[in-house]
C-alpha positions, 0 to 999 in steps of 0.5 A, spaced: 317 734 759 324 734 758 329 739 755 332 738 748 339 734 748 345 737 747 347 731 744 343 725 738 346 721 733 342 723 728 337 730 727 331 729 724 328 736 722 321 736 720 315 732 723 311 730 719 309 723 717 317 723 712 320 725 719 316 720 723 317 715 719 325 716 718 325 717 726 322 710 727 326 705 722 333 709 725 330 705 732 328 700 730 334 699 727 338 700 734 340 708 732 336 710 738 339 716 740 336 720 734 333 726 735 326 729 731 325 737 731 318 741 729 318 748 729 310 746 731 306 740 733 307 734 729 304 734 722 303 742 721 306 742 715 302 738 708 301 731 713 295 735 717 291 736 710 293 730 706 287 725 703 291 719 706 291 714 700 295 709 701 296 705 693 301 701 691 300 702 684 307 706 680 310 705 674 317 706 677 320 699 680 323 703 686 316 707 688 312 701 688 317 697 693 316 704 696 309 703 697 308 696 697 312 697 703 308 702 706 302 699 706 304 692 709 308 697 715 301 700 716 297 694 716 300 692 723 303 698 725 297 699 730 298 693 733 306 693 734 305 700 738 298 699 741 295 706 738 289 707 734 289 707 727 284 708 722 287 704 716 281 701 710 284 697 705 278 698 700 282 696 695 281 701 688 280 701 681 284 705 676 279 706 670 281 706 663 278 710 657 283 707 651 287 701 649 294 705 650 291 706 658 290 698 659 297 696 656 299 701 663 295 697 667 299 690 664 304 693 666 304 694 672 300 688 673 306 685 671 310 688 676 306 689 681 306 680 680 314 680 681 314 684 687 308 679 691 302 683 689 296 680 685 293 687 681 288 685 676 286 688 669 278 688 669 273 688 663 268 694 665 263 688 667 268 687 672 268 694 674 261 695 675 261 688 680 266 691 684 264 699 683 256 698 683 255 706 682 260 707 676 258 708 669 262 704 665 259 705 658 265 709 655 270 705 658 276 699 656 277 696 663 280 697 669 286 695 674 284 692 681 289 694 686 286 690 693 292 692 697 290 700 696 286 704 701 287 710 706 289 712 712 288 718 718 295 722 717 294 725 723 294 717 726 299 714 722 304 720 724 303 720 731 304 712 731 311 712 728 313 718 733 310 713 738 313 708 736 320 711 736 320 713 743 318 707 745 324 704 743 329 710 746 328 716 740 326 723 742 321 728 739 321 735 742 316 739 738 315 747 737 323 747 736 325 750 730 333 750 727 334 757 726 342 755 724 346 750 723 355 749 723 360 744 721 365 744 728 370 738 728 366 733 724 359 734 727 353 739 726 351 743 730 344 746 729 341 752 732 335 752 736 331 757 740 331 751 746 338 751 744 343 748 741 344 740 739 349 736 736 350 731 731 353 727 727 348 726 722 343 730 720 336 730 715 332 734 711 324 732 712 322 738 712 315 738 706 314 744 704 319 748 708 324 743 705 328 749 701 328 754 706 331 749 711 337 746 706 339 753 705 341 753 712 346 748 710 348 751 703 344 747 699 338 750 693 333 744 694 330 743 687 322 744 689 317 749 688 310 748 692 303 747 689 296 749 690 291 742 690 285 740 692 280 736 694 272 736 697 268 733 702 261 732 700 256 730 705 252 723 706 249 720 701 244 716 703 243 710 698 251 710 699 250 709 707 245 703 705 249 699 700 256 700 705 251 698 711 248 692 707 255 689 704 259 691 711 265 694 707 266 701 703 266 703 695 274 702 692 278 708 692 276 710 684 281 713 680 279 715 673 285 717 670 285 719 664 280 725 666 285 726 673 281 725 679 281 720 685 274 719 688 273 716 695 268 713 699 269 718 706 264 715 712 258 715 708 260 721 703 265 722 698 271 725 697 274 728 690 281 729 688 282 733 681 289 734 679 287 739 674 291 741 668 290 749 669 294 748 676 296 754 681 303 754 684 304 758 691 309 762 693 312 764 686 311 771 686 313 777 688 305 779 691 305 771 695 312 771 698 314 764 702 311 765 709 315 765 715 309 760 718 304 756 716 302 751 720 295 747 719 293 752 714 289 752 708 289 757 702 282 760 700 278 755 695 279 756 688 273 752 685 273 754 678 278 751 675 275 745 678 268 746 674 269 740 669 273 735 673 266 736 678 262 735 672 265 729 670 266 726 677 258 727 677 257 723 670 261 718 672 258 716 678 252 720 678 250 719 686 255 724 687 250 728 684 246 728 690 251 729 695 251 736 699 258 740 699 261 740 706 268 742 706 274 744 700 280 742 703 286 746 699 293 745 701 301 746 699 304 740 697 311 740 694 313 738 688 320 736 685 321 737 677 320 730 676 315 728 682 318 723 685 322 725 693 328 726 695 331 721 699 338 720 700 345 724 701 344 731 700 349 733 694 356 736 697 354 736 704 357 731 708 353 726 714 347 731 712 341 726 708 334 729 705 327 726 706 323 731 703 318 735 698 314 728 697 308 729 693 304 722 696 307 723 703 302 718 705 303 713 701 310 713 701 312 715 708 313 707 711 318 705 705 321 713 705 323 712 713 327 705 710 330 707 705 333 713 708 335 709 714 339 704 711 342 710 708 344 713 714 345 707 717 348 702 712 350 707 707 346 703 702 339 702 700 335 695 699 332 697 693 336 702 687 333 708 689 335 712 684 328 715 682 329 718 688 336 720 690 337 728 691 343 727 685 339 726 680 338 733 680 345 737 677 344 743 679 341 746 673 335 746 675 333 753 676 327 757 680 322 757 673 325 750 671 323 747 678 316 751 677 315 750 670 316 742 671 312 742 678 306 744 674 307 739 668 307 733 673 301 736 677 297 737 671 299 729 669 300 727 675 296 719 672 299 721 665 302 715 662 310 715 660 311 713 654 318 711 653 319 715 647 315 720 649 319 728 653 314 731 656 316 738 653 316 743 659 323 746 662 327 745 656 332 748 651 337 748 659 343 745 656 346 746 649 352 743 646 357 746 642 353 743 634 346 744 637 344 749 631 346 744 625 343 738 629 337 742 629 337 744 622 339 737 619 332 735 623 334 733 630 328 731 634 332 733 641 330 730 648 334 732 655 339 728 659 340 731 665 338 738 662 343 737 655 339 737 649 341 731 644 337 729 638 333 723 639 332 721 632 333 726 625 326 727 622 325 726 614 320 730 610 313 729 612 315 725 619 310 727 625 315 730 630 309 733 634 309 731 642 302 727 640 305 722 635 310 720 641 305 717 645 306 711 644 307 704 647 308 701 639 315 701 636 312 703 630 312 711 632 313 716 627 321 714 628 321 708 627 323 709 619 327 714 620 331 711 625 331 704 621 334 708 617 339 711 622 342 704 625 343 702 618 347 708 615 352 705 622 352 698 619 354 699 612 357 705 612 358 710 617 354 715 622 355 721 625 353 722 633 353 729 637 353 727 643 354 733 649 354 732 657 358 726 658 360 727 665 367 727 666 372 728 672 380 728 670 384 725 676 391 728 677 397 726 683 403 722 684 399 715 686 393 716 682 393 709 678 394 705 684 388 709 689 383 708 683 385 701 682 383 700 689 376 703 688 374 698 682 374 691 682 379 689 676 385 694 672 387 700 671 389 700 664 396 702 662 398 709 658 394 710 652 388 706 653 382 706 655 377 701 660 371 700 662 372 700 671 366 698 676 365 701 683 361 696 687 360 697 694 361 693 700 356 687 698 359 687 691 354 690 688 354 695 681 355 702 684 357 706 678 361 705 671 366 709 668 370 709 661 377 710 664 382 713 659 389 713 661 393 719 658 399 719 663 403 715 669 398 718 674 393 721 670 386 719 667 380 722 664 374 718 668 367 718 663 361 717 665 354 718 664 351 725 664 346 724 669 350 721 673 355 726 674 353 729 682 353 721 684 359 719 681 363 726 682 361 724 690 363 716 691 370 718 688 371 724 693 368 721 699 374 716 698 379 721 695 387 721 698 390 726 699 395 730 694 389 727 689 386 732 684 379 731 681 376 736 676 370 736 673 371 738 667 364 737 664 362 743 661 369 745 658 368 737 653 364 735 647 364 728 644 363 727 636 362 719 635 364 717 628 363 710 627 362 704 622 365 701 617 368 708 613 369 711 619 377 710 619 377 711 610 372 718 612 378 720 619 384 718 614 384 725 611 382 730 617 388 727 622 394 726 624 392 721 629 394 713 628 388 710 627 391 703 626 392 703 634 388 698 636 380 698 640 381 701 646 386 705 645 387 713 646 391 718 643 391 725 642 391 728 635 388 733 631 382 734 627 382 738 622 387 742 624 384 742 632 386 739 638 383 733 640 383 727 644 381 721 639 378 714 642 377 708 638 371 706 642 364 705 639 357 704 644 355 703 637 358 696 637 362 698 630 369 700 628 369 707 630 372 713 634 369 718 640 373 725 638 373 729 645 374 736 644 373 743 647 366 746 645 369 752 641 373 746 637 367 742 636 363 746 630 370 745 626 371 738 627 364 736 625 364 741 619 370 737 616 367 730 618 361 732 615 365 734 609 369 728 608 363 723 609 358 725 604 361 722 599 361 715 603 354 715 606 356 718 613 348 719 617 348 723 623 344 719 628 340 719 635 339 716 642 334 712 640 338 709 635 343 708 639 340 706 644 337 699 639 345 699 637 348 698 643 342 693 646 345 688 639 352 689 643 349 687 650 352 694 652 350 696 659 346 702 660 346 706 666 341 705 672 337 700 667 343 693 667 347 697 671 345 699 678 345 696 686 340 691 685 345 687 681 352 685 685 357 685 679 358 678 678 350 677 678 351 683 672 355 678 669 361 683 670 366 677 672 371 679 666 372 686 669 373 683 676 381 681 679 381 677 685 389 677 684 389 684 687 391 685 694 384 689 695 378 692 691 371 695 696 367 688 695 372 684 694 370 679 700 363 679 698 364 678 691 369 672 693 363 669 697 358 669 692 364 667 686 365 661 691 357 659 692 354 661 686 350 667 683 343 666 685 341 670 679 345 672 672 346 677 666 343 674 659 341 676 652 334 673 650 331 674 644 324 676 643 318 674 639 314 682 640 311 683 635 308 691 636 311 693 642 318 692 646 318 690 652 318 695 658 323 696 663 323 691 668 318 686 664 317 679 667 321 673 665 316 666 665 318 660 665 313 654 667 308 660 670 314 662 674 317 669 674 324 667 673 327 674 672 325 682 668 328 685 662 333 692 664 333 693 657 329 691 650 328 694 643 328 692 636 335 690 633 336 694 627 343 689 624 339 682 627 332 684 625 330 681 632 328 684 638 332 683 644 332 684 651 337 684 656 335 682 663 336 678 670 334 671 670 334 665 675 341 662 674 339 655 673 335 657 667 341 662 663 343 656 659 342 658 651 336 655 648 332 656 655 325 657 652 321 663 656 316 668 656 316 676 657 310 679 660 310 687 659 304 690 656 299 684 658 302 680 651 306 674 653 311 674 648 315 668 646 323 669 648 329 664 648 336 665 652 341 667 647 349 665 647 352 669 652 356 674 647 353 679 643 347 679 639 351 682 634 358 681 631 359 676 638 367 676 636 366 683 635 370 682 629 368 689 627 369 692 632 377 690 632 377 692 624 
């Protein structure tokens, strides 16, 4: 065998199927001085116990490409390394107890159409044809997935390892890092084989992921949980139908009781996810171990009783199956479920490819994404799902543990778009949370800052159960009604804490901002919307950039965006320029609508005859503050940025003047409808890198007069060839329900585009969606269909202006 390197491009730390997997696509992407570290042997850690189910079914865009990815991978990936692998696609079937599941599956089904896949939504007949042992009395139908099946994890770890040789990469097992340091630009980490030195280096370390990136500084946001699945013996009637149609059952998943059931050899394995869960390795008597490789904990069948007994009636040749094994195993867990994959916030050349929950599945495309990362510093897809930022830091130890069990114990729950799962919560308050609270504020969290959603009437249902809904009609609707209304005729108050905000200070700080975005830095006093593109052109970040002096600007952006753009500025910061994070220090108080400057008159000595998109400072009620005449809202109105202890005063005296001319606080979700009226933009929903900036239709914040812009070139060639693909308002005839993110656009049959966003427009009476169409068809007037909960709603192309306003003649009053 031969010794460690001294010396790789890229170190990989943890050999599981992740680590593999990023080890093979780093060299077949021509990186092969890239080097794999196990402290044991290859998938020691949760690979070794994994089921092996290999679905492509997710409610997220990005997790399905994922997926569907890893399944195309492994259907020839034992051919392309000549090793044996034990791949079955049986295809699956989800089965669905109410009409609220099936509309899940049409969604799905709508997008798993768009990505190439046929998925199909079954009646319970269908069902029984496809899965002849299933009781299907009590169901509303099924989503059939031929794509799905499983996977030896063992195999498809050591195929990716062996394939990564063979192109030059190197695997040296029983190695673990004890340390690592910067020295000159590089890595160097500390093993008990030796050093090795490195340019790049990569957390792959399951469910040792935490105790791994403390090495370099960083608190991994994860906790480790508890699950279990059992193997029952032959059945025979089982082995005679397999043995008489050649194949095995479908992989069955009853997701509504939380459990996946497959065929094994002639046997069954089930798999609950059971709602009174155990985490691992959280308290004081079951302390991490230094090593746990290819172990298991003790079975804990108990609190699996009702799943088995429910597995039992619904196929009931379970029922004649002996128990053989219990496999119960760690599996890690983030507070949303999904990975970590991408940079590693604040550690430069260090990436994260850790704590997957469905490793198996995901590993193909987890090693794709991470090695475009690392290789072209960008992803094919838009991977904010799973990017390491989208944690800022607030993620506490009993955060991590409280939301890890919540997603465990909904690991098939379905997502509703009003929905907040309630776990770890109460983690961000702003200066006005207590008065929110007391006027009715039904609050939700972004990026851990609790904001009202919507304002409860009396007799409103403000429980977690009346949110779960795919309906537009949810109990706020009305008020929320209520709430855009009070904006459009009169005015609306709206507390809006955690904007992430950067102040950039230095001699030359204009003309270096101006260089990162692709159109103007506006002048003293003003205020701008500027885009960050990549080297393709395409939509890294938005900011609102507030002028305040020559060489001093307030950069705004979206609260959970905070660490992914704090870290684009800093990585192409000059020196001798200063940015601050100043997002904790800051409030923002949006008064806005037709009577925001009659209720403001009278509490400031601000001018508030500056034009839209102006910035001045002022005081408010006798308070400091910054006043800015811009509204998301789409109505005459201001921002009001002030420091938090500032802030009770100046929404006191707001409140005050406004009661007499109809002032309402308003929500989110209210705002959310507004802005989609104004054809505003939305943060990783319209605005993300799936889209270049001309594509987003973005051309007006685009100077091709500017000597350079990152993207400049790319966006020169797509402005001369034309955009395959472009930005448009479409209106919608949906009568229940809005469309969901990324909904399909038809046209003939075809799938043309998606929706990025859609809700009923309050001001219009209409609802609107806001999406990406095949250019040849973005001409107003073009008529379409929206496929999102299986529904094929009517829609036609709108002019390209706003919905609302369109000569925003409001806006500028």
């Amino acid at each position: 065998m031969s010794a460690l390197p001294s010396s790789a491009r890229v170190v990989i730390i943890g050999g599981g199927v992740v680590g593999a997997s990023a080890l093979y696509h780093l060299a077949k992407a021509g990186w092969r001085d890239c080097v794999l570290l196990e402290k044991n042997e290859l998938t020691a850690g949760s690979t070794w116990h994994a089921a092996g189910n290999v679905p492509t079914f997710s409610s997220s865009w990005s997790i399905m490409n994922m997926q569907r990815y890893s399944a195309e991978l492994y259907r020839q990936l034992g051919d392309a390394v000549d090793y044996p692998m034990n791949y079955h696609v049986t295809g699956s079937v989800r089965i669905g107890h109410s009409a609220e599941r099936l509309q899940e599956f049409q969604r799905v089904k709508a997008m798993g159409r768009h990505q190439g896949m046929n998925l199909e939504v079954m009646t319970p007949d269908e069902l029984r044809a496809v899965y002849p042992f299933l009781e299907t009395h009590d169901l509303s139908g099924g989503l059939y997935d031929p794509y799905d099946g499983d996977i030896d994890p063992a195999q498809l770890t050591q195929a990716l390892a062996k394939g990564a040789r063979m192109e030059g990469a190197h695997v040296e097992r029983f190695c673990p890092v004890t340390g690592a340091r910067r020295e000159g630009g590089e890595w160097i980490l500390e093993t008990p084989k030796g050093e090795i030195r490195c340019e790049y280096v990569v957390n792959a370390a399951g469910y040792y992921a935490q105790q791994v990136g403390r090495l370099f500084g960083r608190e991994v946001p994860m906790m480790v949980m508890s699950h279990q699945y059992l193997l029952f013996d032959t059945i025979p009637e089982l082995e005679t139908w397999s043995r008489d149609a050649g194949h095995k059952l479908p992989l069955l998943r009853d997701v509504d009781s939380s459990y996946y059931l497959r065929q094994e050899k002639y046997g069954l394995n089930l798999g609950p996810y059971e709602g009174n869960c155990k985490a691992h390795w959280v308290t004081p008597d079951d302390p991490f171990p230094e090593d746990f490789s290819f172990q298991l904990y003790p079975d804990d069948l108990d609190r699996l009783e009702w799943h088995i007994g429910d597995a039992m009636a619904r196929v009931p040749l379970l029922e004649q199956a002996n128990l053989t094994r219990v496999i119960n195993g760690p599996i890690p867990y983030t507070p949303d479920g999904n990975p970590l994959i991408g940079p590693m916030p604040g550690v430069p050349n260090a990436f994260e490819a850790c704590v997957f929950t469905f490793g198996i599945c995901q590993g193909g495309g987890a090693g794709k994404v991470l090695a475009e990362w690392i290789t072209e510093g960008a992803t094919e897809w838009d991977m904010w799902s799973c990017d390491p930022r989208r944690f800022t830091g607030f993620e506490d130890r009993e955060y991590c543990i409280a939301k890890g069990m919540e997603v465990y114990g909904h690991e098939y729950a379905m997502h509703f778009p009003h929905h907040f799962w309630p776990e770890g919560r109460d983690k961000k308050y702003g200066p006005l949370h207590d008065r929110m609270a007391a006027a009715g504020a039904v609050f939700g969290a972004w990026n851990g800052w609790e904001r009202a959603a919507w304002f409860a009437r009396p007799g409103d249902d403000t429980s977690e159960e009346g949110a779960r809904t795919w309906r537009r009609d949810g109990p706020w609707a009305e008020a929320m009604a209520e709430e855009c209304a009070a904006v459009r005729d009169a005015a609306g108050v709206l507390d809006l804490p955690g904007f992430s905000r950067f102040r950039l200070r230095g001699a030359g700080a204009a003309d270096w901002l101006e260089r990162q975005i692709t159109g103007r830095v506006p002048k003293v006093g003003r205020i701008g919307l500027g885009y960050f593109a990549d080297d393709t052109g395409r939509i890294v970040t938005e900011m609102s950039l507030a002028r305040l002096a020559e060489d001093e600007i307030w950069l705004i952006t979206a609260a959970t965006a905070q660490l992914h753009d704090e870290e684009w500025l800093l990585t192409q910061l000059e020196p001798g320029l200063e940015l601050t994070d100043e997002t904790d220090d800051w409030s923002c108080l949006v008064v806005t609508g037709p009577k925001s400057r009659e209720i403001l008159a009278p509490l400031t000595d601000g001018d508030l005859t500056l034009p839209w998109l102006s910035v001045q400072d002022a005081r408010i009620a006798g308070t400091e503050a910054m006043l800015m005449r811009v509204s998301y809202a789409g109505e005459l109105g201001w921002e009001i940025h002030a420091r938090f202890d500032d802030m009770p005063a100046i929404h006191g005296a707001v409140v005050q003047a406004g009661a007499p001319l109809g002032l309402r606080p308003f929500g989110m979700f209210a705002l959310d409808s507004l802005r989609i009226e104004k054809g505003y933009r939305a943060w990783k929903q319209d605005l993300s890198t799936d889209y270049t900036v001309l594509e987003g239709g973005l051309g007006r914040f685009v100077d091709f007069g500017k000597p350079e812009f990152r993207g400049k070139a790319a966006l020169q060639a797509q402005d001369a060839s034309g955009v395959s693909k472009r930005f448009v308002t479409v209106k919608i005839e949906a009568e229940e329900f809005d469309p969901p993110y990324m909904a399909s656009l038809i046209h003939e049959g075809e799938v043309v585009g998606e929706l990025t966003s859609a809700g009923w427009g309050h001001r219009v009476q209409a609802c609107i969606g806001l999406g990406m169409l095949r250019a040849d068809l973005a001409e107003p007037g073009t008529e379409l269909q929206v496929s999102g909960y299986g529904q094929a709603s009517a829609a036609v192309v709108l002019p390209d202006k706003p919905a609302w306003d369109p000569d925003n003649s409001r806006i500028r009053a």
